[in-house]
N, CA and C of each residue as an Amber inpcrd file, in Angstrom:
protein
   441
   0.8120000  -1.1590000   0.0000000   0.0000000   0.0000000   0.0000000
   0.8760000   1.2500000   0.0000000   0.4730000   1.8550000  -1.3470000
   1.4380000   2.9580000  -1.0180000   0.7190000   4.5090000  -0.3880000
   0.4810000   4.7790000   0.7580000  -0.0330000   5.6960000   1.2220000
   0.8950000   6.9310000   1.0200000   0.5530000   8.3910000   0.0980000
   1.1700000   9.3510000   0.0080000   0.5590000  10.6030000   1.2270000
   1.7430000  11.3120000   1.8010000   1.2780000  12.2220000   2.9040000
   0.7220000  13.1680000   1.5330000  -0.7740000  13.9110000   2.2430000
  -0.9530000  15.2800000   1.4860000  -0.8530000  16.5300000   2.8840000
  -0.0010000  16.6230000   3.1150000   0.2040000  17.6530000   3.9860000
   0.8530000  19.1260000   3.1610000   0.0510000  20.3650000   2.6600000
   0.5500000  21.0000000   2.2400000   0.6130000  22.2890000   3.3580000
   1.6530000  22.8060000   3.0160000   2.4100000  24.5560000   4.0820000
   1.5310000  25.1710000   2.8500000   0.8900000  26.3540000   3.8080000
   0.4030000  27.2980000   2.9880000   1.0640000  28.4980000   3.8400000
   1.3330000  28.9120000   2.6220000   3.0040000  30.3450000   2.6390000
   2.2840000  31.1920000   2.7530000   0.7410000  32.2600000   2.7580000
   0.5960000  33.2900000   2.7190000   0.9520000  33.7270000   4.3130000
   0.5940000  34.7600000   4.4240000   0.4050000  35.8550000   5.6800000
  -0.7130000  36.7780000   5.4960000  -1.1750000  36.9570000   6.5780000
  -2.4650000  37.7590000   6.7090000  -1.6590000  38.8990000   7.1290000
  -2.4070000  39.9650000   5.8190000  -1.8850000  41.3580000   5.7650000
  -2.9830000  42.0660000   6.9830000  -3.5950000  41.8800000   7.0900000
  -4.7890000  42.7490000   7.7410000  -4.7850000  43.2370000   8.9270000
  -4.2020000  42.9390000   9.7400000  -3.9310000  43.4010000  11.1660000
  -2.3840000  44.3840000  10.6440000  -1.6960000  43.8520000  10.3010000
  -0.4080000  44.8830000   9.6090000  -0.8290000  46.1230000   9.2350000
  -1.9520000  46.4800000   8.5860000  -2.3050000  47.2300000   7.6330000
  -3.0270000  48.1980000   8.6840000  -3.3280000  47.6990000   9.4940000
  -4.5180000  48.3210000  10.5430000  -3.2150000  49.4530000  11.4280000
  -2.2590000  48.4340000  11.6270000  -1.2520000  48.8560000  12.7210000
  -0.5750000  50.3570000  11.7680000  -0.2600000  50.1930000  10.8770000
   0.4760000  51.0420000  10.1040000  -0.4660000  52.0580000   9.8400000
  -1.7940000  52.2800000   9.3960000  -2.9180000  53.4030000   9.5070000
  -2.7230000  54.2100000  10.9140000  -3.0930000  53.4200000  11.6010000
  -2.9370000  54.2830000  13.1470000  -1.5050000  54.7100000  13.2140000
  -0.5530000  54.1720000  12.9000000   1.0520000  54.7180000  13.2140000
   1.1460000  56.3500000  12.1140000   0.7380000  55.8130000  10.7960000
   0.0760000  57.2540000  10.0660000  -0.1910000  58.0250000  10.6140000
  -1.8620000  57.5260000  11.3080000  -2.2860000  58.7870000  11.6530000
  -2.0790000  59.7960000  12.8770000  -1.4170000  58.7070000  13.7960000
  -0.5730000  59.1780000  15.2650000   0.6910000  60.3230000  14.7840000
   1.6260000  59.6090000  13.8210000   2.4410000  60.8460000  13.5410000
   1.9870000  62.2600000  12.8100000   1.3620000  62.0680000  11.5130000
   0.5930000  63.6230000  11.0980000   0.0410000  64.3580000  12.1190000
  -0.8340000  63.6520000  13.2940000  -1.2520000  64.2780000  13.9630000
  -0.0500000  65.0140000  14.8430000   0.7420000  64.6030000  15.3440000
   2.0450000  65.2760000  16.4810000   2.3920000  66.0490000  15.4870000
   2.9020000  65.9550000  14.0250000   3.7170000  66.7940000  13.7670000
   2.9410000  68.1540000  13.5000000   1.7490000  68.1710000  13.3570000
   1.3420000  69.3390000  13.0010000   0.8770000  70.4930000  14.3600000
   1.2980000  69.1560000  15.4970000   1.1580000  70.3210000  16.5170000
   2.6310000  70.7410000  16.8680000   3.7870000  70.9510000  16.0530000
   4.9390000  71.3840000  16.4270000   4.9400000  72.6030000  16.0310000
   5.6790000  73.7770000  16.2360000   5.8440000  74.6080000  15.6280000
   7.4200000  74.8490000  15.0110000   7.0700000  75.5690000  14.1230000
   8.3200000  75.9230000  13.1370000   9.3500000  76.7340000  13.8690000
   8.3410000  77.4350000  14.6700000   9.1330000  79.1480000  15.2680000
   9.5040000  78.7160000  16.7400000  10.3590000  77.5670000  16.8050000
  10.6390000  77.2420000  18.0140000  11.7510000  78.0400000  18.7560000
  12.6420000  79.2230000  18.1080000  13.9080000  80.0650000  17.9350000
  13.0530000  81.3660000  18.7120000  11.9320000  81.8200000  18.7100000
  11.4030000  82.5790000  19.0740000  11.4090000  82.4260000  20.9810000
  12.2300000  83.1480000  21.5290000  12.2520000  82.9010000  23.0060000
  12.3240000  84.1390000  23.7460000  11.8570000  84.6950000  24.8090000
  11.8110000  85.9510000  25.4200000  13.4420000  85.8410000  26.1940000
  13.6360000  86.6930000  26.3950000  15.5140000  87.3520000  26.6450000
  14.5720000  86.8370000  28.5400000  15.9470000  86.8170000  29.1170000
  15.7590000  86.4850000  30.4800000  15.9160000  88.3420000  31.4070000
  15.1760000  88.4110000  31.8120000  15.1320000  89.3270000  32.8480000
  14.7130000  89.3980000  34.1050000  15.2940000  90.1970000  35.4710000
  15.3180000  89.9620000  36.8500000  15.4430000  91.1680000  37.4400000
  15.1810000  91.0890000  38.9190000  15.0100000  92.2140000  39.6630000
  15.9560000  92.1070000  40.6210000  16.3080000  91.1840000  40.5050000
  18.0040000  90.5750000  41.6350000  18.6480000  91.3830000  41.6640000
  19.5320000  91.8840000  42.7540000  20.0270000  92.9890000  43.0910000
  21.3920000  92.0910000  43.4790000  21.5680000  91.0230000  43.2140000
  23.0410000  89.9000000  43.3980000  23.9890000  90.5850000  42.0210000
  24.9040000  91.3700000  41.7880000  25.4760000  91.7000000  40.7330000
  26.4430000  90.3260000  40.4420000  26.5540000  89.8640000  39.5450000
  27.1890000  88.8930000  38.6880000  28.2280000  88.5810000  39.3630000
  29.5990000  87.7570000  39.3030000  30.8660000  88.1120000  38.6500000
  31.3190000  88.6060000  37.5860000  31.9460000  89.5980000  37.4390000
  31.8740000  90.6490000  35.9660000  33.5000000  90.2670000  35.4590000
  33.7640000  89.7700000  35.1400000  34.9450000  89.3990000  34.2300000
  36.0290000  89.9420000  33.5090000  34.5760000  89.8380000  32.6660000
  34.7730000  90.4860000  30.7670000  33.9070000  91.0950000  30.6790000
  33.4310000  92.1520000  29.9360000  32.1040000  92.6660000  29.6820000
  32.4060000  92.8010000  28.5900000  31.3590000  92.2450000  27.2680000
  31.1080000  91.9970000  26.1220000  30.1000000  92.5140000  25.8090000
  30.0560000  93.9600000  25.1610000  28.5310000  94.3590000  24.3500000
  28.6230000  93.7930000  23.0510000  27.3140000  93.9130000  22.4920000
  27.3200000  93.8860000  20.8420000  25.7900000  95.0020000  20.6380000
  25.9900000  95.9720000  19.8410000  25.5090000  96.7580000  19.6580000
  24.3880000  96.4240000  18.2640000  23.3910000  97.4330000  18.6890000
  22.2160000  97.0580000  16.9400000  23.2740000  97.6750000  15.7520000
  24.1620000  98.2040000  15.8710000  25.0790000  98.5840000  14.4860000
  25.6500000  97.9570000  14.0670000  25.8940000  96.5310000  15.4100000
  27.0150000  95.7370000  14.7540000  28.4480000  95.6460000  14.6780000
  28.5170000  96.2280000  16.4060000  29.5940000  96.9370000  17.4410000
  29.9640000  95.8820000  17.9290000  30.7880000  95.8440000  18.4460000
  31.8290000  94.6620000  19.3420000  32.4490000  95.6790000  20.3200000
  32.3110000  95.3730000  21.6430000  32.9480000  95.9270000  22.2050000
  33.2600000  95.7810000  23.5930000  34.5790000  95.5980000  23.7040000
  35.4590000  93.7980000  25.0610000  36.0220000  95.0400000  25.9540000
  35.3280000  95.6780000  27.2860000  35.9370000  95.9930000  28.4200000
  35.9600000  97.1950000  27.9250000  34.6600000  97.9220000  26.8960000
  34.2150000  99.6530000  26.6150000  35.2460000  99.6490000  25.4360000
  35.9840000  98.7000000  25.3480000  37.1850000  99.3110000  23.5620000
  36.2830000  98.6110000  22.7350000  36.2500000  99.4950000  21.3540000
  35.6080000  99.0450000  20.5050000  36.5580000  98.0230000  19.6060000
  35.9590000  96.5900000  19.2080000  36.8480000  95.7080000  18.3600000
  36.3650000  95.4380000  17.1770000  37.1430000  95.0690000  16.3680000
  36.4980000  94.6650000  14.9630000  36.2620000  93.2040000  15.1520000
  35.3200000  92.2160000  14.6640000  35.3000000  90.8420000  14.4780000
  35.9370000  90.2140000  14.3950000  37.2620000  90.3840000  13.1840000
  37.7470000  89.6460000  13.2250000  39.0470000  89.6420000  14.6350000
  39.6330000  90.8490000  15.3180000  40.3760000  90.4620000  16.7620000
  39.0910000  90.2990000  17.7600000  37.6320000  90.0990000  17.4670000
  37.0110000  89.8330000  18.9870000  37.4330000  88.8590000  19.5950000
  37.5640000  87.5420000  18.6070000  38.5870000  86.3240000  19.5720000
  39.5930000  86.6690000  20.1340000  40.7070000  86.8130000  19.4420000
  41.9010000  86.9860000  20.3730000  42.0920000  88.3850000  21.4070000
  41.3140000  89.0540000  21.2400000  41.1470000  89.8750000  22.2660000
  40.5460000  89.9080000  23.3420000  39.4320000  88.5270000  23.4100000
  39.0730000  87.8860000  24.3390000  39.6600000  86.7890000  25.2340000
  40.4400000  86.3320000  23.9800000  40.8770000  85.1430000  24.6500000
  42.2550000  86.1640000  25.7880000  43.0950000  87.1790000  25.0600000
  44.3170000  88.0060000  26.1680000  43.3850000  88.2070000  27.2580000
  41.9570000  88.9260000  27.0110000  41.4870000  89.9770000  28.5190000
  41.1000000  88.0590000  29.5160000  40.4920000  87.3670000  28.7310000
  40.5970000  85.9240000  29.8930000  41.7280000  85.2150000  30.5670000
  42.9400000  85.3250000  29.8580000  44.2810000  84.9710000  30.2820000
  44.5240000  85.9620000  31.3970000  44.4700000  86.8820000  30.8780000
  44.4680000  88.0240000  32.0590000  43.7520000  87.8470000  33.2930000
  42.7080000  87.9770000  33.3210000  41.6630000  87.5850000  34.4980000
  42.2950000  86.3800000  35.3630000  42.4620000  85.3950000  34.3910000
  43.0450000  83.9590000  34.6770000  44.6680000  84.4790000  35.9640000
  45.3980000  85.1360000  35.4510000  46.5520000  85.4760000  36.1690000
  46.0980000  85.8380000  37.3070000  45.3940000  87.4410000  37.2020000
  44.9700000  88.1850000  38.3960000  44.1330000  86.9870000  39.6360000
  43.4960000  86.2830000  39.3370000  42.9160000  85.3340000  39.8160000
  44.1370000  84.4480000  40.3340000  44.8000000  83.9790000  39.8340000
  46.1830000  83.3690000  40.4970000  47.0250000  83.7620000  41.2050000
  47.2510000  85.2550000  41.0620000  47.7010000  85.9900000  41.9170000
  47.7040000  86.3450000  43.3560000  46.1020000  86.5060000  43.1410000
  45.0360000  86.6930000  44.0580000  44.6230000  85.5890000  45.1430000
  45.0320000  84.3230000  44.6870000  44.6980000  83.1240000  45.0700000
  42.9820000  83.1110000  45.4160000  42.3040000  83.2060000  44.2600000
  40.8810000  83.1300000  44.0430000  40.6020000  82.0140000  43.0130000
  39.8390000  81.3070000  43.5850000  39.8490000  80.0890000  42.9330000
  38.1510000  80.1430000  42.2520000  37.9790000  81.2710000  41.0730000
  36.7020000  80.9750000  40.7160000  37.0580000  81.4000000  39.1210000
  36.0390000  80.4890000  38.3120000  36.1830000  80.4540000  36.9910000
  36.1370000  82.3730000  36.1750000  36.6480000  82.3460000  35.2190000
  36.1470000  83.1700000  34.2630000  35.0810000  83.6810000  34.0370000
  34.0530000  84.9510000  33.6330000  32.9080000  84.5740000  32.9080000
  33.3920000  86.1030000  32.2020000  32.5860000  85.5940000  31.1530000
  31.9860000  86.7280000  30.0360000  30.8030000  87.3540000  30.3820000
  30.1440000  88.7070000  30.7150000  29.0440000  89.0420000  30.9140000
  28.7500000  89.5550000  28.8750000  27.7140000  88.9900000  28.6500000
  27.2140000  89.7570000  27.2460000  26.1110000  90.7810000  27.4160000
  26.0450000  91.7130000  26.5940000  24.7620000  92.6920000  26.8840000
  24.4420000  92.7300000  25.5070000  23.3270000  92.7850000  25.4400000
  22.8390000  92.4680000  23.5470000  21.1720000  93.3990000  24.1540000
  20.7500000  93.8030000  22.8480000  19.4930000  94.4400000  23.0680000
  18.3630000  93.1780000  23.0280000  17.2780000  93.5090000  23.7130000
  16.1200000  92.4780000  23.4560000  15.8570000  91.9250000  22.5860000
  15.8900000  93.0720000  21.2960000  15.7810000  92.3330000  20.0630000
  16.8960000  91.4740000  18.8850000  17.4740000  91.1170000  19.5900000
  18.7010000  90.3840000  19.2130000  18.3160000  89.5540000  18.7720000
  18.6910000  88.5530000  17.8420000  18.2120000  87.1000000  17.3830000
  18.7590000  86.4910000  18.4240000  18.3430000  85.4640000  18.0720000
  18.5370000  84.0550000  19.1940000  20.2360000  83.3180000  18.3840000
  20.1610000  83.8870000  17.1710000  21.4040000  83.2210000  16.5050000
  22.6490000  84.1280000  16.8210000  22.2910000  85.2340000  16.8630000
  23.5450000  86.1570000  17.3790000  24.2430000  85.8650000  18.4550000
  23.3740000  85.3380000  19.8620000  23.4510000  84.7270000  20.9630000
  24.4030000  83.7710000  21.0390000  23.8190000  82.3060000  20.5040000
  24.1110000  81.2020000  20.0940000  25.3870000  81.1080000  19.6130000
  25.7530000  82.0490000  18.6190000  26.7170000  82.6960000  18.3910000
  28.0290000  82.9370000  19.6100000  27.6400000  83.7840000  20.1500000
  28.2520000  84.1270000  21.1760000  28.7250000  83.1520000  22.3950000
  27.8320000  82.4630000  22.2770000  27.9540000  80.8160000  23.4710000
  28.6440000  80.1050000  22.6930000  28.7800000  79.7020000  21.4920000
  29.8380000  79.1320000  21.0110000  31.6150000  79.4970000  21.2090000
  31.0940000  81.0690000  20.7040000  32.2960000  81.7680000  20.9460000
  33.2450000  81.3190000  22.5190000  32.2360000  81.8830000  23.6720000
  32.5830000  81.0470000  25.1470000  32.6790000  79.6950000  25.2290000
  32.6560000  78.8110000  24.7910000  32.7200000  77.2370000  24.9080000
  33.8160000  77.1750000  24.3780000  34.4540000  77.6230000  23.1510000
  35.8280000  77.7710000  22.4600000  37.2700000  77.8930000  23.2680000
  36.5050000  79.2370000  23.6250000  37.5830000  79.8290000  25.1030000
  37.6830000  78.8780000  26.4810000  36.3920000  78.1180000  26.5980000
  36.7060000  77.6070000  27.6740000  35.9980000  78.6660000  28.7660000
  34.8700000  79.7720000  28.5500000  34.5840000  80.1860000  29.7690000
  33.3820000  79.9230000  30.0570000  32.7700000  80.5050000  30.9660000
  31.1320000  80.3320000  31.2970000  30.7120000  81.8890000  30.5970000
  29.8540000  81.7170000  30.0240000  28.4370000  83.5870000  29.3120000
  27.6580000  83.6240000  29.9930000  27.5350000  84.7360000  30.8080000
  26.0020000  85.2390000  31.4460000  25.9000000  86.2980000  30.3120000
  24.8510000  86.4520000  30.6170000  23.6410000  87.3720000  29.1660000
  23.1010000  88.1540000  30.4760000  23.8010000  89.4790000  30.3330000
  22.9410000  90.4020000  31.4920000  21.7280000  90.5500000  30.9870000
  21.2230000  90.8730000  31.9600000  19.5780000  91.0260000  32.2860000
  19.4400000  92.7350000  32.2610000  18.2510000  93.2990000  32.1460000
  18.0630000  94.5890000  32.3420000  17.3230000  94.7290000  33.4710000
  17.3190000  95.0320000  35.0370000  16.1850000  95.4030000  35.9360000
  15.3100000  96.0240000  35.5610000  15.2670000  97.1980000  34.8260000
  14.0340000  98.1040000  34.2290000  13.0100000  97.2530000  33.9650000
  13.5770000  96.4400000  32.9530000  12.7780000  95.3290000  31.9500000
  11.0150000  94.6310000  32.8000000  12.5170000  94.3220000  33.9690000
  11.4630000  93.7040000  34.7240000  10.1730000  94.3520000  35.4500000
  11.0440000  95.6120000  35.9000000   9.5560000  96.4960000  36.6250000
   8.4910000  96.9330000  35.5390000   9.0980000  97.0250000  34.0470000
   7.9310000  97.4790000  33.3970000   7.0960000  96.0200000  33.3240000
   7.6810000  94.9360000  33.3080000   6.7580000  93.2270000  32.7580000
   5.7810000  93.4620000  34.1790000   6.2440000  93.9610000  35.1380000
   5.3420000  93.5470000  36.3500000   4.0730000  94.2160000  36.3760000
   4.4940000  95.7000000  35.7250000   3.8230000  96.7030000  35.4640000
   2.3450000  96.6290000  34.9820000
């Protein structure tokens, strides 16, 4: 007797639950992304009524003209680095001298309406050097927000 097995594998896969999963994964992401915004660069400048004055360092303006200017001397762009980096070496000594054992900082003063990239800018610049940037604050600022 020759008995043959009929045992056949059937190869498909059921698409249908796949298909279900991937709709909802669709529609979960369109939905998040459209609640993001584009204008995420848009951030209010920090201001305070603190009467704690900083450690003042360096003082770094940058002016709406497009001024540079390290300890009231006016600099051109291209020496703002190395003229930062001498007045921090400097600090660095006097501090050794002194036997004061506290870091560097850069104070920056920029107008409110500064971009956020000019900034950014500028914090790069300090990370380079190796110091810490405070971004002075204006007190006025604040009594008029309370206002």
């Amino acid at each position: 007797m020759a008995l043959k097995k009929r045992t056949k594998f059937n190869a498909e896969f059921n698409m249908s639950s796949l298909t279900d999963i991937i709709f909802l994964l669709l529609i979960f992401f369109m939905l998040t992304s459209s609640l993001t915004s584009p204008n995420t660069q848009d951030i209010d400048r920090p201001v305070s009524n603190s009467k704690t004055p900083s450690p003042q360092n360096v003082a770094l303006d940058y002016t709406e003209e497009g001024l540079y200017f390290v300890d009231g001397d006016e600099t051109a762009l291209v020496d703002l680095e190395p003229k930062l980096r001498i007045r921090i070496s400097e600090e660095r000594q006097k501090n050794k001298e002194k036997n004061i054992d506290t870091e560097v900082t850069i104070v920056l003063s920029v107008k409110n309406t500064e971009t956020t990239g000019t900034i950014v800018r500028f914090m790069k610049m300090s990370n380079k050097l190796g110091v810490r940037l405070i971004l002075a604050t204006d007190p006025d600022k604040e009594k008029e927000r309370n206002n």
